[in-house]
N, C-alpha and C positions, 0 to 999 in steps of 0.2 A: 488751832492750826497755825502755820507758820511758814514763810520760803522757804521750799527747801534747795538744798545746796544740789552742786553738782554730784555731790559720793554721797547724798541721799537718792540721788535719781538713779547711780550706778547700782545703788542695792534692790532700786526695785524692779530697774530692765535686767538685775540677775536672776531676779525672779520668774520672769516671763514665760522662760520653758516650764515651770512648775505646772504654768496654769494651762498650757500644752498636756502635759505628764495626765493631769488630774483628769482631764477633760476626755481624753484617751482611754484611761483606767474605768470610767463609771457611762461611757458612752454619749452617744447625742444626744440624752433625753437630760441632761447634768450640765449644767452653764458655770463656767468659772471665769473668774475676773479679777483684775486687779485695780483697785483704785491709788489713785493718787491725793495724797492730801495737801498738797501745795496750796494755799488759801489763795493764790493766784489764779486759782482754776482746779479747785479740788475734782476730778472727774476719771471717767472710764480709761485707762491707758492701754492693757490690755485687755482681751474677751474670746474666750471661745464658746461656741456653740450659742450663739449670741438671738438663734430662734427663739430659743424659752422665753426670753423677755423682751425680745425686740428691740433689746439697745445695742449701741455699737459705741465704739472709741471716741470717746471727748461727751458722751453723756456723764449729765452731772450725778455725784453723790447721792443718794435718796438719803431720808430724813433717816427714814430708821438705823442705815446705817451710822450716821453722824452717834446717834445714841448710845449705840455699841461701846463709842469711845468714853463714855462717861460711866459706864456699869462696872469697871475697876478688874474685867478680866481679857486675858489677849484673846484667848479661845474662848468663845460666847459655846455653848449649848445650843445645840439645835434650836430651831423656830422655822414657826408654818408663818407663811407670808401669802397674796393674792396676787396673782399679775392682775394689771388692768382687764384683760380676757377673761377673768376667772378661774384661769389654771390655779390648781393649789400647791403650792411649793415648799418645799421641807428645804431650813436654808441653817448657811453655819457661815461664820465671821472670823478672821484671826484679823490682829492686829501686829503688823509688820513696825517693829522700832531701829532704828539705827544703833549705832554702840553708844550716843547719848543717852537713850534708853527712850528718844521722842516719837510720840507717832508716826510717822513717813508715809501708811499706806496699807490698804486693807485688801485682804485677797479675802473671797467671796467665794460661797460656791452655795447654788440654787441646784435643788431635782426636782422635774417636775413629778408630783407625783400622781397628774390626771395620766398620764401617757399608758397607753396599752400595756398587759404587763405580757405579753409575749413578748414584744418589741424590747423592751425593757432585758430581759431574759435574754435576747439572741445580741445586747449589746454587751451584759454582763458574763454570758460565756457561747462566744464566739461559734463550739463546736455544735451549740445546737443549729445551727444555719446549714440549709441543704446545700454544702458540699458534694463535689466530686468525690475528692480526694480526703481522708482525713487528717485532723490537722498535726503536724506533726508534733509527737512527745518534747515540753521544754525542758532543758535542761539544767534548770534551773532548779539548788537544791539551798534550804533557807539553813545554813550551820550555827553553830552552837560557837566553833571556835576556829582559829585560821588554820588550824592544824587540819581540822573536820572541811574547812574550806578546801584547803591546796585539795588532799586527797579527793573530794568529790569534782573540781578541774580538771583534775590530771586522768581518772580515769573515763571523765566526758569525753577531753580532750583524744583520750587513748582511741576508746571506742572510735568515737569520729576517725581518727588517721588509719585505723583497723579495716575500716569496712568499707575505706577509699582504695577502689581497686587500681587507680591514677598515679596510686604511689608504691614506687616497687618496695617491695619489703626489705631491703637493705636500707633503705633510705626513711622508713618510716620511725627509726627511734630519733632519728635528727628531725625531722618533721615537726613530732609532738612537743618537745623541745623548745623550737623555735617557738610554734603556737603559745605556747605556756611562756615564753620569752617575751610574746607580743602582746598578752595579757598582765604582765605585770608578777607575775607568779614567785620570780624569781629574786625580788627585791627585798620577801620578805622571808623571816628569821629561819632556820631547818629549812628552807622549800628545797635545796639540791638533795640533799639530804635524805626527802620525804620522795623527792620526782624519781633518786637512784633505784628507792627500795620497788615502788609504785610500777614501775617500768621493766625491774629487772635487766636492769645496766649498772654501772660502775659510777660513783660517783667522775670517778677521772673523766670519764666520756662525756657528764653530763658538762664539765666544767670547760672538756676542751670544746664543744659545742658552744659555750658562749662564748668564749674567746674567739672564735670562728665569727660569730653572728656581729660582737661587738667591733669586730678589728676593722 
């Protein structure tokens, strides 16, 4: 270990929503963290879900992870670990380097694996939770390529402005447009192109629409 600089510190406070993201995705029963290796104080900086193990920000490094750093891989393999309480934990390690290629900082992530497995279940998919209401369809579709991207956008986007009764129908091909405007859609290569044919408008209109939006 070693000081680290200030644009070692800025790589690892970029990191901080990750361990947000992570903690998010696999629920409360899933402790992520992010250590800091600064030999001044190698310790916790960020931490969510910080019950699993009962630490919080500015606890130190534990042993085993220090080891991590000397086993010659960034991504460690899984490992079962013991809290103090006996919980049993199913744990994974990466190693965080800077563009010198030095250690800077370890993101962590512990699951507990004693925790109830309904509980567990209702943090891994949400819809099984007694709701009122169901939860609504995401729209979210994993593409192959940006072509395959725009297209499943555009007719999200479609759908959506279709079944907004808010917006008169003269006004809803400038609408979707806009929307797909304010996503970024339009930046990349064929997307006017791909949003003319998608929409059933003129390329011209699509383009006077951004002239409009941009001006």
């Amino acid at each position: 270990m070693f000081e680290l600089s200030q644009s070692d510190y800025d790589i690892l406070h970029a990191i901080e929503n990750i361990v947000d993201g992570i903690a998010a995705m696999y629920g409360e029963h899933t402790e992520v963290l992010l250590h800091s290796l600064d030999v001044r104080n190698p310790s916790i900086i960020k931490i969510a879900n910080s019950h699993v193990t009962g630490r919080e920000v500015g606890a130190p490094i534990t042993n085993l992870a220090l080891m991590k750093l000397t086993q010659g891989n960034d991504v460690s393999g899984a490992y079962m670990t013991k809290c103090p309480d006996g919980k049993t934990l199913r744990s994974m390690t990466t190693i965080i380097r800077n563009p010198q290629q030095q250690a800077i900082g370890l993101l962590c992530i512990n699951t507990n694996l004693d925790a109830p497995f309904q509980e567990v279940m209702h943090s891994l998919v949400p819809c099984l939770l007694p709701h009122i209401d169901r939860p609504q369809k995401t729209p979210e579709t994993f593409a192959r390529s940006n072509e395959e991207m725009m297209h499943s956008s555009i007719e999200t986007v479609r759908e959506q402005v279709s079944n907004d009764v808010d917006i008169a129908p003269s006004k809803k091909s400038r609408e979707i447009v806009t929307r797909l405007h304010e996503m970024g859609i339009f930046d990349l290569k064929d997307s006017a192109q791909i949003a003319a044919k998608g929409l059933d408008i003129s390329i011209h209109t699509i383009y006077r629409y951004l002239r409009e939006l941009k001006a």
